[in-house]
C-alpha positions in Angstrom: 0.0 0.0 0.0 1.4 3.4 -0.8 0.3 6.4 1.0 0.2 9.9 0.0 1.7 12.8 2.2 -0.5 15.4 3.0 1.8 18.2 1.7 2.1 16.6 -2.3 -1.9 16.9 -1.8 -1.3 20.3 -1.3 1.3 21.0 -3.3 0.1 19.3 -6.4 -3.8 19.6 -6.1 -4.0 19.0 -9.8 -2.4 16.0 -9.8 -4.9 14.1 -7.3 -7.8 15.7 -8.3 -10.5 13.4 -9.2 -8.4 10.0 -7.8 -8.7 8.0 -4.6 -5.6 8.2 -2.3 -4.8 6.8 0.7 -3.0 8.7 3.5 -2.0 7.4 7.0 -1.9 10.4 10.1 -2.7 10.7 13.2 -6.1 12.2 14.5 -5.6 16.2 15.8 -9.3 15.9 16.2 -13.1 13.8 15.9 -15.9 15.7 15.5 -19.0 13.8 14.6 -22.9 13.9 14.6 -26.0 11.8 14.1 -25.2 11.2 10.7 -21.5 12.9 9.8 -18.6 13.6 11.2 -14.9 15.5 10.9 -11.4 13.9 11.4 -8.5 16.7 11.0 -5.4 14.0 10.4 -1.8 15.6 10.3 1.3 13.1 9.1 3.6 15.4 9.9 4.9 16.6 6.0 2.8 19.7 6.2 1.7 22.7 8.4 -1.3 22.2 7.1 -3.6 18.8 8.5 -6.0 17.2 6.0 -9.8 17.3 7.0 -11.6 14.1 6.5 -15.3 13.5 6.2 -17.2 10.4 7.0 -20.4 9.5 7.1 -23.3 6.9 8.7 -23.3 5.0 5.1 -20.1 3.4 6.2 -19.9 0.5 7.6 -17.3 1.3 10.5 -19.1 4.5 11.0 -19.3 3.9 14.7 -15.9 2.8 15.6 -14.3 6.1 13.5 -16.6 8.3 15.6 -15.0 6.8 18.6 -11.7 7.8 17.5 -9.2 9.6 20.0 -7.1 12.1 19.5 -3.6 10.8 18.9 -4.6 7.6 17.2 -2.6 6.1 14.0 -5.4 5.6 11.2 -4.8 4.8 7.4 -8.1 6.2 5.4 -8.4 5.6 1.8 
């Protein structure tokens, strides 16, 4: 598995436009409601962390709302 580094997202926007990428972080923060939720994720290339969405259509949607702060996650 090959992960992508949150500053070439940012760098070179164009380039992963429109394709599925998987980047591995660690949670700043979870915020989540009934049916969505918010991960900020940071793997330390970049200033900037990555904000991830995620929604109740999922099937893990309950165990990535219980997500701490601090924990290692891989999201495709």
């Amino acid at each position: 598995m090959e992960l992508t580094n949150i500053k070439d997202l940012f760098r070179e926007k164009e380039k992963y436009q429109g394709r599925k990428v998987t980047v591995g972080g660690w949670v700043r923060s979870n915020r989540d409601s009934k049916n969505f939720g918010f991960l900020v994720v940071n793997d330390g290339t970049f200033f900037e962390p990555l904000q991830i969405v995620y929604h109740d259509n999922m099937e893990n949607f309950a165990e990535v709302s219980k997500l701490n702060v601090g924990a290692a996650i891989i999201v495709k």
